[in-house]
N, C-alpha and C positions, 0 to 999 in steps of 0.2 A: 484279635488276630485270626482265631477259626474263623469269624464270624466272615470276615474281609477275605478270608480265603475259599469261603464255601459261595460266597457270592459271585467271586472269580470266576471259580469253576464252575458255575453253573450252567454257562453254555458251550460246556464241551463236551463231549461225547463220553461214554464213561471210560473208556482205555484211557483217553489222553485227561480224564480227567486223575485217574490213577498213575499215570506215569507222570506228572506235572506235580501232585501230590506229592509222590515220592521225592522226584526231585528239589521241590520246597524243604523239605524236612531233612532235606542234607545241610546239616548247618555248615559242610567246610566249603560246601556250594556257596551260599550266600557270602560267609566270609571271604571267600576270594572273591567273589564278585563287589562288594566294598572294597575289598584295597585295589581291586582294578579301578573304580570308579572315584576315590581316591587319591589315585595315581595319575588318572589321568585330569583331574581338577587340579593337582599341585603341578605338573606339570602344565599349563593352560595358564595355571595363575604365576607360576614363575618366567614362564615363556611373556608373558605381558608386562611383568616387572623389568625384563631384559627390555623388551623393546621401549618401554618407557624410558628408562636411561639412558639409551642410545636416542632417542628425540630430543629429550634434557640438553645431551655431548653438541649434538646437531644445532639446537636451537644457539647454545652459548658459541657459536663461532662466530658470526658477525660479531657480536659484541667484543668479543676477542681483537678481532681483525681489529677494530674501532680504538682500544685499547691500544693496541701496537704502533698502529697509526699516528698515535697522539703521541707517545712514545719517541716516535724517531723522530719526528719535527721539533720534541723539547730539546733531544739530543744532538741534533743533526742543526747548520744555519740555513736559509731558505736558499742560499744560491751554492752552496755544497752539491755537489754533483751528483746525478738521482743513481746512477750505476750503482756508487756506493750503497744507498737505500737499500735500494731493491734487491741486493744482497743478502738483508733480511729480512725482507719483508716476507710474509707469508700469507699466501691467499687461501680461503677454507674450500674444501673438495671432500663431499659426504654424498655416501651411498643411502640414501633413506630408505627407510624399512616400509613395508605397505601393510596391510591390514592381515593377511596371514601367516608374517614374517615370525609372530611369537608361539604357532606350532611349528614350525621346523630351522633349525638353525644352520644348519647344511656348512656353507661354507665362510658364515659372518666368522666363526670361533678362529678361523685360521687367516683369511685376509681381512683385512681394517675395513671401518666403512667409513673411516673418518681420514683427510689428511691435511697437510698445508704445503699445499704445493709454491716451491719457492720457485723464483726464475732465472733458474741454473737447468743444468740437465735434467732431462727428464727420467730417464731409465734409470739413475740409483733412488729417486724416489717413487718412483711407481711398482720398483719391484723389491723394496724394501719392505719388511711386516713388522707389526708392534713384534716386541718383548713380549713372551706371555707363558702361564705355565704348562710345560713341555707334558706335565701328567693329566693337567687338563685337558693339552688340544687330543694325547692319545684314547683317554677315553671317553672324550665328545659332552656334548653338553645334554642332559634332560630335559626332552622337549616331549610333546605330543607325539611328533614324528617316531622317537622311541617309544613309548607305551603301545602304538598303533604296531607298528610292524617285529618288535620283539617280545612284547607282551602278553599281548594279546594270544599269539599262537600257544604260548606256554599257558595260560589260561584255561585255552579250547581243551590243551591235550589233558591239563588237571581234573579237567569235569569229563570228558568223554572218553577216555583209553579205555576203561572197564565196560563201556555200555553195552558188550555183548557176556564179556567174560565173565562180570559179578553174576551172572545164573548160573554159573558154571562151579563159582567161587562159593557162594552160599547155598548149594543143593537145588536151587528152587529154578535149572533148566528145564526138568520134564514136566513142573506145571507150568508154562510160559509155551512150552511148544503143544500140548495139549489143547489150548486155547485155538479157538476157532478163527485163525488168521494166521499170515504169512508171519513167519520170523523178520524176514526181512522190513514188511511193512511196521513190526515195533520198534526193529533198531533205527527203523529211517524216524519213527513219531519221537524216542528217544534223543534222537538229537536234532531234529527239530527244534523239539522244544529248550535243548542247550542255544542251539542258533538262535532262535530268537531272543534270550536270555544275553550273549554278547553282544547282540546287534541292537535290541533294545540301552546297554550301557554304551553301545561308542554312537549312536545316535543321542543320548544323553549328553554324553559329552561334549557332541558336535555342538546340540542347542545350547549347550554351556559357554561353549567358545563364542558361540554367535551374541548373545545375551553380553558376556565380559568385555567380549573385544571389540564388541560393534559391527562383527561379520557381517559386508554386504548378502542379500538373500540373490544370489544371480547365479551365472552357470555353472560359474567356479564351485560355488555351496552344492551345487548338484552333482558336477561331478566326483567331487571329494566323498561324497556320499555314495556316490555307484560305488568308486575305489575300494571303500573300507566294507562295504558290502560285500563286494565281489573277493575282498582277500579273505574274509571271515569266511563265506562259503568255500570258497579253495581249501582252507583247514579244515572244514568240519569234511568236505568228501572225501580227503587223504585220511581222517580217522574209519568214515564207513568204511574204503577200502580195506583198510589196514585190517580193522574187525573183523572182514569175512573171509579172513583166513582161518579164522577160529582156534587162535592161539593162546598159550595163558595172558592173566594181566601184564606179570613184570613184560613178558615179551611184547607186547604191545605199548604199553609205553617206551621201553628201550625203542620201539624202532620207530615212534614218533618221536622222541626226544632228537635222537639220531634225523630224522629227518626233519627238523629244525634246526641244528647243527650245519647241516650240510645246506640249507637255502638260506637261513639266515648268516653265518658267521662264515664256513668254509669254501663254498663254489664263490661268494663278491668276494673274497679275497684272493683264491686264485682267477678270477675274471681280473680283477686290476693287476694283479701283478703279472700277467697276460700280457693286458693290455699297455700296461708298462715298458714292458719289455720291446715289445712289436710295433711302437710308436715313441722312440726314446727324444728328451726333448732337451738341451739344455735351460738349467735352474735361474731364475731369477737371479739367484748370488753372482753365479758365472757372469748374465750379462753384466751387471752392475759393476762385475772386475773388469771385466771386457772395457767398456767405459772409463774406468777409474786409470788403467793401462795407456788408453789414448789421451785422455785429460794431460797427465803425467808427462809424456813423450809432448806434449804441445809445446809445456815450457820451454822444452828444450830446442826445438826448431824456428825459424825465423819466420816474422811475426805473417811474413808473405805466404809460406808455405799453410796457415792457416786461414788467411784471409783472401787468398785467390779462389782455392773451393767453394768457401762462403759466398761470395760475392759472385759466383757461379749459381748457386742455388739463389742465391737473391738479388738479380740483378740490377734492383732500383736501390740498392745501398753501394751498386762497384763506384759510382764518382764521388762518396763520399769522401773526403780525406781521412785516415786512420795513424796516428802514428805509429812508426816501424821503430822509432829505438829507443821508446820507452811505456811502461805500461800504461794501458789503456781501457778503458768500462767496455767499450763495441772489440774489441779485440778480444777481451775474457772472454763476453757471452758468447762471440761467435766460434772461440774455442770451445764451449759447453756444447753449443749444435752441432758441430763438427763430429765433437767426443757421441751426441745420440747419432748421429748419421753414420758413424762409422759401425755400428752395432743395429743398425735397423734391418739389415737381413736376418740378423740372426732373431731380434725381436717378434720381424713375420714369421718365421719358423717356429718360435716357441706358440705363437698364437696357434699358427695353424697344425700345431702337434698336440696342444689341447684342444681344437677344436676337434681334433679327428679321434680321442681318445672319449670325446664328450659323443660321440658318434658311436664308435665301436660297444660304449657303456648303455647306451639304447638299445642297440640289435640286442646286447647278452640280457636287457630286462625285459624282451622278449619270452624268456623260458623263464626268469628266476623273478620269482613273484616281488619279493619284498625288496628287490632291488626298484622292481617297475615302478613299486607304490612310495617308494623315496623318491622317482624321477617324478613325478604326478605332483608332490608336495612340497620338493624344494619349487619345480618353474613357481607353481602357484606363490610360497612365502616368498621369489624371488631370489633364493640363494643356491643357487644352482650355477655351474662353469658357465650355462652360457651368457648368464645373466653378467655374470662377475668380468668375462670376454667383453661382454658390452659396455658394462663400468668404465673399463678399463680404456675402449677406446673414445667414451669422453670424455676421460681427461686426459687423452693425448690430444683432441682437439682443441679442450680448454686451455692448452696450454699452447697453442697455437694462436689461440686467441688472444693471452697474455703478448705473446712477440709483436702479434699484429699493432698492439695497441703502445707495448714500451718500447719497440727500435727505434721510433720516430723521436722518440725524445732521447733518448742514451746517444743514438747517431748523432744527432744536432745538439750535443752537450745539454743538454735543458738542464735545470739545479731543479732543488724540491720545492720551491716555489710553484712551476710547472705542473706537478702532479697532484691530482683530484682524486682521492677516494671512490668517489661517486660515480665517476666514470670508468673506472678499471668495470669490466666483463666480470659478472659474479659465471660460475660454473652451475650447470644444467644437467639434468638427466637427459635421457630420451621420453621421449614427451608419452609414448603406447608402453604398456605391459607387454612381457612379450605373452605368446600364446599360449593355448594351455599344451601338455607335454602329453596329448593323445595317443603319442604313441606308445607310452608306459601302458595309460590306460586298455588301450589293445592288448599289449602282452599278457596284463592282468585278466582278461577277460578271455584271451587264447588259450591261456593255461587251464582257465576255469572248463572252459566248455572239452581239452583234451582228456582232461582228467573224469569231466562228467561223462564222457565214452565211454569209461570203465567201469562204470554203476552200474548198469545191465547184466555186466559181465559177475560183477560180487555179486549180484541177485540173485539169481542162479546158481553161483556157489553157497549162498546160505542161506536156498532152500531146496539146493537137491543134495544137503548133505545125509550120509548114510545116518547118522543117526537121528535126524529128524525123520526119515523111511521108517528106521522101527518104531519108531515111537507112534506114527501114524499106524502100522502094523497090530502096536498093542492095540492102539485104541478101537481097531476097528474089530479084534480077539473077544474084546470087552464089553460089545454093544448088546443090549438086551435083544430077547431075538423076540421073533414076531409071533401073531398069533398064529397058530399050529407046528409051529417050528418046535423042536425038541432043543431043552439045553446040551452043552455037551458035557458029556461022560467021563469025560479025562479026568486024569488025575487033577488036583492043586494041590500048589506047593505053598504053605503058610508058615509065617514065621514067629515062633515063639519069643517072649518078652528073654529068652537067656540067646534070641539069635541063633539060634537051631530050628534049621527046619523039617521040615516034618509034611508026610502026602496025606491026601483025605482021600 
């Protein structure tokens, strides 16, 4: 191990080879940098495990459908009326996961990526969500996405909060500031060389990801690398800051802990419940009652009062014959469309009240870092509102598709004989990713470059402090003097081994 470390350092200079020494030989360094590294491998590999079993769910739904199919036909006679069918039938609607979906889980844990869209109304199934446990969606799933933006900074602050103050803490200040170099320039090589130590394991990790999951090498990989660069640098400059105030240790930790507190867990939570507040949107349940209300009231009205609207919105079905005074397949479902059209204002309004809260959540990651670098990593694994907005509207198309393709037969009585598997419309994503979420990445990089303004500024506080003055003062007291120069005269003050001093 010397041996591999003396080879290391052999082309460095001797300070940083001293200071890099040093910080080798801190075993709680190393050990926390294994359980980051660690951490973030079991993350990565359970994040892959998750998305695996969700391609599994995905993959077994035709077979499904296929299953079901076979099903109703054993049950069902061929000239049985397909309304009835199609009552249960259920068509598969899955949100597939893409290739960075297993570092961040954003918002798979809370909406389904999986459904069976039946051909009834739409809005109690699309705003419906599994069963799932209530402790789990509260405190989120372990992903990459976690280790990167809450981890990580507690990391930074475990290795670097002391990097000015242990000289202060173990006596050995006035030889460090004796040494013929700025203070400042050893605390900046000090954590340097911590920075490259974090950024060497999440670029580890990165190639880890890339290696297990098959990560495309493209711009996505690049920019995901600026991100976690640029947020590692953002902590390591809010510790030099911090440091040239020249405070004790606890204090310097207390007020990075504190300021992790307050960008990681405190400001996103009062940002969204802000933003909550200021863009209020009615809940998916609401609509689904809204709906379930009108369904309800259909029975009750006559069968005209539901089929004249209908037959408004689809005017190549008004000459159809429908009978009025007894139930009927085209009269239910056209009660079902009825029942989502009666609620499709308020449906545009909830979209565009999360579209505009998906808005306002950009601007605030603007200033707050580890929100920007969740916007950057959900677009990329694709789980992100806007993503889940666009899900969302196709399978309102898909199921549009579905009408397009069964009115023509439920209208014209057709039995299940009529109906072909093979020809029903399977459901489609959108065919592009959407783009990368740049504008996070700006915030991340605004933050970085407002906060690197202030370096110059702690330079100068930690080297024109008063006590690095006398120290420079002693040393200059203490220089051997020249040839014809006389020493001086003065008294000294020596210190005997009982700590009394005593003049010469």
């Amino acid at each position: 191990m010397s041996s591999v470390l003396a080879r290391l350092l052999a082309g460095f200079p001797s300070r940083a080879r001293l200071e890099l020494r040093q910080m080798l030989r801190a075993r709680m360094v190393l050990v926390a940098a294994a359980l980051l590294l660690a951490a973030g491998v079991a993350a990565i590999v359970d994040g892959a495990a998750r998305v695996a079993h969700e391609r599994e769910v995905i993959a077994a739904l035709e077979p499904a459908l296929r299953e079901e199919e076979s099903y109703l036909r054993k049950t069902h006679a061929p000239e049985d009326d397909l309304g009835l069918v199609l009552y249960y039938l259920a068509m598969p609607v899955a949100h597939a996961p893409n290739e960075w979906t297993a570092l961040s889980t954003g918002l798979r844990d809370v909406h389904p990526y999986s459904r069976h869209l039946r051909f009834i109304g739409l809005v109690p199934q699309l705003y419906k969500t599994d069963i799932a446990n209530p402790l789990k969606q509260l405190s989120g799933s372990f992903d990459y996405g976690f280790v990167l933006i809450f981890l990580v900074p507690l990391f930074i602050i475990g290795v670097s909060y002391d990097v000015r103050s242990r000289d202060e803490d173990l006596g050995t200040e006035p030889l460090v500031c004796s040494q013929p170099t700025r203070l400042s320039r050893v605390l900046a090589l000090r954590l340097a060389l911590r920075a490259g130590l974090v950024s060497a394991v999440a670029l580890a990790l990165l190639a880890f990801a890339v290696a297990w999951l098959g990560l495309p090498l493209d711009g996505r990989a690049g920019v995901f690398a600026l991100a976690s660069l640029a947020y590692i640098a953002l902590w390591f400059v809010v510790v030099f800051v911090v440091a040239s105030l020249r405070r004790s240790s606890a204090w310097n930790a207390i007020s990075l802990v504190g300021a992790w507190i307050a960008w990681c867990v405190l400001l996103p939570a009062l940002v969204n419940l802000a933003i909550i507040t200021a863009s209020p949107a009615r809940g998916g349940v609401e609509l689904t009652l809204a709906q379930r209300q009108e369904m309800n009231a259909g029975w009750d009205r006559p069968k005209r009062a539901t089929l004249d609207p209908f037959f408004a919105r689809r005017p190549e079905w008004a000459q159809t014959p429908v009978p009025e005074d007894r139930f009927s397949w085209p009269w239910y479902y056209a009660m079902h469309e009825m029942g989502d059209a009666h609620v499709a204002r308020q449906v545009e309004d909830y979209h565009a009240a999360l579209a505009r809260r998906e808005q306002w959540t950009a601007r605030a990651a603007l200033v707050l870092p580890p929100l920007a670098l969740e916007l950057v990593l959900d677009r990329m694994a694709g789980t992100d509102m806007a993503t889940e907005l666009a899900f969302r509207d196709s399978v309102a198309a898909y199921h549009e598709q579905l009408k397009q393709y069964f009115y023509p037969l439920v209208f014209n009585d057709k039995g299940l004989a009529a109906f072909d598997i093979d020809d029903v419309p399977r459901h489609r994503e959108g065919a592009a990713p959407r783009p990368l979420h740049l504008s996070g990445l700006a915030g991340l990089l605004g933050v970085l470059a407002l906060l690197g303004a202030t370096i110059p500024q702690a330079v100068r506080r930690i080297d024109a402090a008063s006590w690095l003055e006398e120290a420079s003062a002693s040393r200059k007291g203490s220089a051997r003097p020249t040839a014809g120069q006389e020493p001086p005269s003065g008294p000294y003050t020596l210190l005997s081994r009982d700590g009394k001093a005593r003049e010469t």
